[in-house]
C-alpha positions as CSV (number, residue, x, y, z in Angstrom):
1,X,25.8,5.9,-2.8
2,X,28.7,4.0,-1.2
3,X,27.6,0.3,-2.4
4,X,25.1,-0.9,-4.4
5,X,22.0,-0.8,-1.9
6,X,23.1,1.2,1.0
7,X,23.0,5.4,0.1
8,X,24.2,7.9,2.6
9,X,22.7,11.8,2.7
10,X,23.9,14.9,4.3
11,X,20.5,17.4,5.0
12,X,21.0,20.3,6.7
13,X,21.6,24.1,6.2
14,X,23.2,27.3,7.5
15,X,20.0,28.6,9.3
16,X,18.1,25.7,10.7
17,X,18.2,22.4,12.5
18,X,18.7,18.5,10.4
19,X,16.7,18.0,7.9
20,X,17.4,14.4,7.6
21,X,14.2,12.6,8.2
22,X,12.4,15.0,5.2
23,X,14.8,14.4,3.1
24,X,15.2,10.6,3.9
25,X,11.8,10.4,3.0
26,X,12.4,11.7,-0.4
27,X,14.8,9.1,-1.0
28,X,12.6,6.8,-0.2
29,X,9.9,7.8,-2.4
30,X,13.0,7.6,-5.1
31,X,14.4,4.2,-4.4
32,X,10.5,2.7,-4.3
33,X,9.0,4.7,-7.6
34,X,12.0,4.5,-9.5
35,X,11.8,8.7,-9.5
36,X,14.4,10.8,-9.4
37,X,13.3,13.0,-6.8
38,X,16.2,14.7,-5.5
39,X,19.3,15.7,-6.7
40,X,22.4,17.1,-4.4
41,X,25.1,19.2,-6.0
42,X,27.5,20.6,-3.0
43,X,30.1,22.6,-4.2
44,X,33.5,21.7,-3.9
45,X,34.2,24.2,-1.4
46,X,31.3,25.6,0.2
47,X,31.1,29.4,1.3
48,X,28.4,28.5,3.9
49,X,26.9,24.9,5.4
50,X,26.5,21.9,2.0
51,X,22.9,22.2,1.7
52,X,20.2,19.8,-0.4
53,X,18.5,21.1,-3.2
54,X,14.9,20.0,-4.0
55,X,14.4,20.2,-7.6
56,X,10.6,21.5,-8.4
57,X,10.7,20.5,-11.8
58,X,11.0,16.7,-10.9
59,X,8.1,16.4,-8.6
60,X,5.3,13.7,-8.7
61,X,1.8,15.2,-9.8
62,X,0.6,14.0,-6.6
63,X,3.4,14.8,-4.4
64,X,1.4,17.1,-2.8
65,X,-1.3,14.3,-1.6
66,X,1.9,12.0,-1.6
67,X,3.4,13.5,1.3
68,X,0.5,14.2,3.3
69,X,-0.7,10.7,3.8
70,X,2.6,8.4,2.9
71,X,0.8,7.0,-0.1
72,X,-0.5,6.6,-3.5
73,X,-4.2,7.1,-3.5
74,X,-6.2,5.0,-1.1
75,X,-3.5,1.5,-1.7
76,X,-2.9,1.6,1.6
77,X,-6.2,2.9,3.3
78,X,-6.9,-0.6,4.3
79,X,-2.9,-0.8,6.1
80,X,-4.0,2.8,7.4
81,X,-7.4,1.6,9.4
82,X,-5.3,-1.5,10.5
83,X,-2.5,0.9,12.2
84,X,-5.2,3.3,13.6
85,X,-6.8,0.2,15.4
86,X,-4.1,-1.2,16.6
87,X,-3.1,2.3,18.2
88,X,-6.0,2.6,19.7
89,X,-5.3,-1.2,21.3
90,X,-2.4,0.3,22.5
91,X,-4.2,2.6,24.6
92,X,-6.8,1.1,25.7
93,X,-4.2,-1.7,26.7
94,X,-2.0,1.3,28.6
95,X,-5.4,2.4,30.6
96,X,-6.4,-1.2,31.4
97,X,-2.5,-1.8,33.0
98,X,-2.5,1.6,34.8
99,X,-6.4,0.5,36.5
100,X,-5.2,-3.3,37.1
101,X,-2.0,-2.0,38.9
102,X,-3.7,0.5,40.8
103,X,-5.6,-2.0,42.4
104,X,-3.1,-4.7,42.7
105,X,-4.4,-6.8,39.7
106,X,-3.2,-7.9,36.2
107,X,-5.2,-6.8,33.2
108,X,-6.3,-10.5,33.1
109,X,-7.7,-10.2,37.1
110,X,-8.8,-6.8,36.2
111,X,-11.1,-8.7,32.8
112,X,-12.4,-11.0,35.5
113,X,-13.7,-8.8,38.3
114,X,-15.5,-7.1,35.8
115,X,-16.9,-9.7,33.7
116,X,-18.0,-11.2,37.2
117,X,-19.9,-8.1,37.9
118,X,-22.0,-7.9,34.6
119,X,-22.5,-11.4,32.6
120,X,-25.1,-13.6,34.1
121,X,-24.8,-16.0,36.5
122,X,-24.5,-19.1,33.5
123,X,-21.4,-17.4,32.3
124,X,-19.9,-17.2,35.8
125,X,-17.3,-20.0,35.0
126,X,-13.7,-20.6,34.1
127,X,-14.5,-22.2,30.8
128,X,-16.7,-19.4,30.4
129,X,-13.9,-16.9,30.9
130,X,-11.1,-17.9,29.1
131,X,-13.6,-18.3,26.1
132,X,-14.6,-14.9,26.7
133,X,-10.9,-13.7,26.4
134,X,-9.4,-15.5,24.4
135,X,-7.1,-17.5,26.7
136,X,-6.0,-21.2,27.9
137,X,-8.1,-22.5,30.7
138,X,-5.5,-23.1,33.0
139,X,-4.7,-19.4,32.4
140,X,-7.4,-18.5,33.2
141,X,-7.8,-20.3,36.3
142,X,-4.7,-18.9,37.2
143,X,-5.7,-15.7,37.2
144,X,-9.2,-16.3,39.2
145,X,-6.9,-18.5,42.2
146,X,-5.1,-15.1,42.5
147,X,-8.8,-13.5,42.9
148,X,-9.6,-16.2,45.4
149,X,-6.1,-15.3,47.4
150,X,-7.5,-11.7,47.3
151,X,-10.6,-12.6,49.3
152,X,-12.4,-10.9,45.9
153,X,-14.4,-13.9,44.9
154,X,-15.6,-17.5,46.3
155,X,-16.3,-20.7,44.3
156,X,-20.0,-22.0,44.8
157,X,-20.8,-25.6,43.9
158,X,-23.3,-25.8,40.7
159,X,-25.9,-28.9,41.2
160,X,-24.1,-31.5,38.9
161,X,-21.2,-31.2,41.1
162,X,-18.5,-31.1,38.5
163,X,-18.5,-27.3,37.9
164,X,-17.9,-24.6,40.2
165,X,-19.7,-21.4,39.7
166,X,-17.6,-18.0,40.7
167,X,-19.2,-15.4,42.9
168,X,-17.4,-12.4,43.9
169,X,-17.4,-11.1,47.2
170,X,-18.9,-7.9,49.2
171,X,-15.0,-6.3,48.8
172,X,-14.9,-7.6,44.8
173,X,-17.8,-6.4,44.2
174,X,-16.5,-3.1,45.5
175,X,-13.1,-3.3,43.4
176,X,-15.9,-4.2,40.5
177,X,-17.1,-0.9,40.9
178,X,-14.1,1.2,41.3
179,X,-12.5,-0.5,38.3
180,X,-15.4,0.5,35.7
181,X,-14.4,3.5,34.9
182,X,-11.2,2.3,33.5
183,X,-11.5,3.3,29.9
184,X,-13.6,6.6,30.6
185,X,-11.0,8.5,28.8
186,X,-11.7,6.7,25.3
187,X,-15.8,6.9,26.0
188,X,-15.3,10.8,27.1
189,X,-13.3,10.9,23.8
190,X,-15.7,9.3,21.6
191,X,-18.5,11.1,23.3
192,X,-17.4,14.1,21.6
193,X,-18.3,12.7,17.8
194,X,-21.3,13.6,16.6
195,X,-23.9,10.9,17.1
196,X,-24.0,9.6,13.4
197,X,-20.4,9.2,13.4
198,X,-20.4,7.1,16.3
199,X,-22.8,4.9,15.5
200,X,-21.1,4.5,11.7
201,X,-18.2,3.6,13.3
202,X,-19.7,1.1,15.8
203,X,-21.6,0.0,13.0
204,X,-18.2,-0.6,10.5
205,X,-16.3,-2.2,13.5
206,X,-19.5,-4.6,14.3
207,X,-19.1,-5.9,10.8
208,X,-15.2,-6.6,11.0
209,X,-15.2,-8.4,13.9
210,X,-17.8,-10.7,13.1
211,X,-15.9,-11.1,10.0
212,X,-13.0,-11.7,12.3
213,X,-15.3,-14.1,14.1
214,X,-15.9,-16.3,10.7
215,X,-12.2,-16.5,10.4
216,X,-11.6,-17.9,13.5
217,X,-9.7,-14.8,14.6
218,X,-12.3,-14.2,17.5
219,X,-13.7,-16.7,19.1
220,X,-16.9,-15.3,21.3
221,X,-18.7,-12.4,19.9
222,X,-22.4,-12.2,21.1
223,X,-23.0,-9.4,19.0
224,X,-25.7,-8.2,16.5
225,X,-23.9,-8.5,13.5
226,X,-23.0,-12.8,14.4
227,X,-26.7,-13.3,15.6
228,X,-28.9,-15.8,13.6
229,X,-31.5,-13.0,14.2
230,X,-29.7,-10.4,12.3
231,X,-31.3,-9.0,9.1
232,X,-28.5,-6.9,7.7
233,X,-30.0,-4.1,5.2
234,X,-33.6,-5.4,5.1
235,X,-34.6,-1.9,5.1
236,X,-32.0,-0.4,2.7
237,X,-34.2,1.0,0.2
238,X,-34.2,4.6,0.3
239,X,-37.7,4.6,-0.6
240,X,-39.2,3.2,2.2
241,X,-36.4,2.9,4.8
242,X,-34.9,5.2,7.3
243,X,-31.3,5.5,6.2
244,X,-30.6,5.4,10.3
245,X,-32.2,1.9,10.9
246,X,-31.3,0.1,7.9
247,X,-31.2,-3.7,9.8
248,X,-34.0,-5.7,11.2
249,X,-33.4,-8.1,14.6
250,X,-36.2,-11.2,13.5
251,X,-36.5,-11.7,17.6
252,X,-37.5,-8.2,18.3
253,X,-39.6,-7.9,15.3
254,X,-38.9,-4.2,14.6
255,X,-36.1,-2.4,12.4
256,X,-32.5,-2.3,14.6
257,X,-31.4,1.4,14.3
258,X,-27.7,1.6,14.0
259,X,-27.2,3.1,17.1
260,X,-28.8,0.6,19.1
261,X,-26.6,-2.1,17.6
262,X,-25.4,-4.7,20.8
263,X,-21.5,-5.9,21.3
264,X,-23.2,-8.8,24.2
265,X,-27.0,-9.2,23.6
266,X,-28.3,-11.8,26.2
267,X,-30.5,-13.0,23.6
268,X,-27.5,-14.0,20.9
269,X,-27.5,-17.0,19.1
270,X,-25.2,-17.4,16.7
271,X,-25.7,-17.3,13.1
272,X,-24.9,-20.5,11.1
């Protein structure tokens, strides 16, 4: 230790490479648990490279556990989900840039074409868009002028005159189609779960984001799970219930199977 809170370690031997990241997470594990789990004796002068000795006898019960997920039990399986989300953001974020550039858009241009493509004609707006993602109208607007320049979409008057309703054009709607493939890497990869994992999962991160949604966090989610329509475990009992389709949707009138839950159900309304 050379001061109080800064600690300096030699790791390395006489047949391998560094060890310094293995044995900087041991001191780690000692500064945070209060455990003394290693101790270094070099010898004053060393016949071969100073090594650093692991004792056995001071491990942690669960050291084995310890060092395979960075934790103590499941505290931080919450932190863990978080992290595996947000590197999956990353991706997806990486794939979406690599598509918009290809085709001489921004992500944001990129969001458009596509959304232009699918949502219904009464979502066709500016307003509409940057509610959809999340950004400032006069972002958003930004982003669909740039479109315009582009010759990929037009501006049609609606009938109160005010609003203008965004069409996209013969070549957008040719860029709409060459961009939706853009995340077929993460589909292809998720296509390769088995079918109850998948719809677990889709299930779990339905729930979250409406959660989200009630926090403010998210701001449009037309989704089963934020619907005023939604029954969530009306046919949970075991007894009587497939364990598959354990929700009910009051418009369809019939129990909502897990894997046909919706992320942007024309019919939504939201919940109160």
């Amino acid at each position: 230790m050379l001061e109080d809170n800064i600690y300096y370690s030699i790791a390395c031997n006489s047949r391998g490479p560094a060890q310094a990241p293995y044995v900087g997470s041991l001191i780690s594990d000692s500064l945070s648990s209060n455990r003394a789990c290693l101790a270094y004796p070099f010898r004053h002068r060393p016949r071969s490279a100073a090594s650093v000795v692991y004792h056995e006898t001071v491990r942690s019960p669960n050291f084995k556990a310890e060092r395979m997920t960075g934790s103590h039990g499941e505290a931080d399986l919450d932190r863990r989900l978080a992290d595996a989300i947000e590197r999956l953001g990353n991706g997806l974020r990486s794939l979406s840039q690599r598509s918009a550039r290809g085709h001489g858009l921004s992500p944001l241009q990129q969001q458009a074409v596509l959304a232009l493509s699918r949502q219904p004609e009464a979502r066709r707006e500016v307003n509409a868009l940057a509610a959809e993602f999340d950004v400032t109208t006069p972002t958003m607007s930004d982003a669909v002028g740039a479109l315009e320049r582009k010759e990929l979409l037009t501006r049609s008057p609606i009938p109160d005159g005010r609003r203008r309703r965004l069409i996209l054009t013969e070549r957008g709607e040719a860029v709409a189609r060459e961009l939706a493939a853009w995340d077929e890497q993460v589909v292809t990869s998720l296509g390769k779960l088995p079918t109850s994992d998948r719809a677990t999962t889709l299930h779990t991160l339905l729930q979250v984001i409406a959660d989200l949604q009630r926090q403010g966090v998210v701001s449009v989610a037309r989704m089963c799970t934020t619907c005023r329509f939604f029954s969530p475990d009306k046919h949970a009992d075991p007894k009587h219930a497939d364990p598959s389709a354990p929700h009910h949707c009051e418009l369809l009138r019939t129990p909502l199977p897990l894997t046909d839950l919706r992320t942007d159900c024309p019919e939504h309304q939201p919940a109160a």
